[in-house]
C-alpha positions in Angstrom: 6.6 -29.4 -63.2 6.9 -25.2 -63.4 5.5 -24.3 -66.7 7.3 -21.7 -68.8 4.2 -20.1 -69.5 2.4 -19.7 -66.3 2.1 -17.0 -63.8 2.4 -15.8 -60.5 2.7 -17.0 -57.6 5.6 -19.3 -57.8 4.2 -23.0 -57.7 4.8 -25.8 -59.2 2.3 -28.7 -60.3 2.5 -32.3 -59.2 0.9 -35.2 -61.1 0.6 -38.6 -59.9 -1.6 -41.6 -61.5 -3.8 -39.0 -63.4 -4.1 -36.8 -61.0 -2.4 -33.1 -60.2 -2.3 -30.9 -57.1 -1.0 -27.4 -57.3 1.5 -26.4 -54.5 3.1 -22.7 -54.0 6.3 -22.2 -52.5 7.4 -19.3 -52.6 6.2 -18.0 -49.1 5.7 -21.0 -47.2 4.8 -24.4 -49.2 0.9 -24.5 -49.2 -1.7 -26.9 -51.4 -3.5 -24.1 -53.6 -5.8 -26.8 -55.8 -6.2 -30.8 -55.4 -7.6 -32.7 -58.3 -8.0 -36.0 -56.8 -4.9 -36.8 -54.5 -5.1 -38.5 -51.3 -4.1 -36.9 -48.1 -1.1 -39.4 -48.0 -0.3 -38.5 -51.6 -1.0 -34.4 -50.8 1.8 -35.3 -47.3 4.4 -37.1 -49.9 4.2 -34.4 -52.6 3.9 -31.1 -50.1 7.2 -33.1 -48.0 8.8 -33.5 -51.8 8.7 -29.5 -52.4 10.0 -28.6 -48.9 12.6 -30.6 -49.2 13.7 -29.1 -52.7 12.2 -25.6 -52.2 15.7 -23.5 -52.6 16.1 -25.0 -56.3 12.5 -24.7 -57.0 12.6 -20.7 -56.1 15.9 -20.8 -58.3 14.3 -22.6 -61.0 11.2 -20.3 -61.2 13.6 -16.6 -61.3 15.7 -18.7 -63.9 12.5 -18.7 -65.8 10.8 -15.9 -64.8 13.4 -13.3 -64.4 
């Protein structure tokens, strides 16, 4: 999820059975916070936002810019 009320830099957070990690993107794609995800889960979610990172970036300027 990318908030429309957040802030720089470009991340987006990930929730998964009550939990959330925060990943940024817009550099490279890097865990900035984990609250409670496993390493498998962190692997899945970080693999998730690589693979989509080009819409992500488009979807923050859309937001942002």
């Amino acid at each position: 999820m990318i908030y429309t009320k957040d802030h720089e830099p470009m991340h987006v957070h990930v929730f998964y059975q009550g939990n959330e990690i925060i990943i940024e993107f817009e550099q490279e794609v890097s865990v900035r916070e984990n609250n409670g995800m496993n390493r498998s889960q962190l692997r899945r979610a970080s693999a998730i936002v690589v693979e989509n990172r080009e819409l992500l970036i488009e979807s923050w300027r859309r937001i942002y810019e």
